[in-house]
C-alpha positions in Angstrom: -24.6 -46.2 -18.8 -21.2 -44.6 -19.7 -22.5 -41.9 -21.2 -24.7 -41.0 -18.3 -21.3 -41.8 -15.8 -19.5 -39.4 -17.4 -22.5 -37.1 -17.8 -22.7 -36.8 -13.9 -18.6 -36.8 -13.3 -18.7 -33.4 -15.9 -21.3 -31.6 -14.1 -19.1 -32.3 -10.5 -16.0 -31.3 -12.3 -17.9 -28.2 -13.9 -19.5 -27.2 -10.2 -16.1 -27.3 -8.3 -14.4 -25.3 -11.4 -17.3 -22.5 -11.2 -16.8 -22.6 -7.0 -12.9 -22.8 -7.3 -12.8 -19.9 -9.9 -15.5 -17.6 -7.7 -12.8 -18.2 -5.0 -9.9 -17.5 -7.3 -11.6 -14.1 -7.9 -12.7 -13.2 -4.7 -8.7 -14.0 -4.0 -7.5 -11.4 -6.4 -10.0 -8.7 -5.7 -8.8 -8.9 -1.9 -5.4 -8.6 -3.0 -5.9 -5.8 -5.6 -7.5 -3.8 -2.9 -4.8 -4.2 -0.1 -2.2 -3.3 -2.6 -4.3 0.0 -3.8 -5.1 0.6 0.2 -1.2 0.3 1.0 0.1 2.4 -2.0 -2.6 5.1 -0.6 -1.5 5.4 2.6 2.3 5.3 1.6 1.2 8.8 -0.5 -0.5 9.8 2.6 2.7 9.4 4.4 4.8 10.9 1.7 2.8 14.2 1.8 3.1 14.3 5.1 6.5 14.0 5.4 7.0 16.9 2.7 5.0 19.4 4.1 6.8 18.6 7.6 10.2 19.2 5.5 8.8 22.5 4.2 7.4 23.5 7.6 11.0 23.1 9.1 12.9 24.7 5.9 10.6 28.0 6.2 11.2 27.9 9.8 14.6 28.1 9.0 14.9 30.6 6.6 13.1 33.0 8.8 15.2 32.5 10.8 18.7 35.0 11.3 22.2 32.7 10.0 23.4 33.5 13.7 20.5 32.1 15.5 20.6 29.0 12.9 24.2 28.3 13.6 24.2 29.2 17.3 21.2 25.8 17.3 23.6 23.9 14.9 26.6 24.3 17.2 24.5 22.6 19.8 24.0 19.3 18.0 28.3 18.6 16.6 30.6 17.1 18.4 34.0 19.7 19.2 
């Protein structure tokens, strides 16, 4: 009668660990995907801003120094 007690209580204890662990994974796999999704889109972002940078930076060197400082002068204080 014990033996068949405790046979019953290990099979409920075994059936919430296999449903709490399939959660547990499911969990992580969420999580390992958002972090892989975020550091993505912060490369994303990065490139962007660099080829912006490089955009302006060619713009400027094409640029004459006169014309460069003549803008520059328009954005400092006197």
């Amino acid at each position: 009668m014990v033996a068949a007690l405790f046979a019953s209580l290990w099979s409920r204890v075994t059936g919430y660990a296999v449903a709490v662990a399939t959660v547990a994974a499911i969990l992580f796999a969420a999580y390992r995907k958002g972090g892989k999704d975020a550091a993505a889109r912060t490369a994303e972002q990065r490139l962007n801003q660099l080829n912006k940078a490089r955009k302006v930076e060619h713009e400027v060197d094409r640029r004459s120094d006169d014309d460069v400082h003549r803008d520059l002068s328009k954005w400092l204080r006197d």
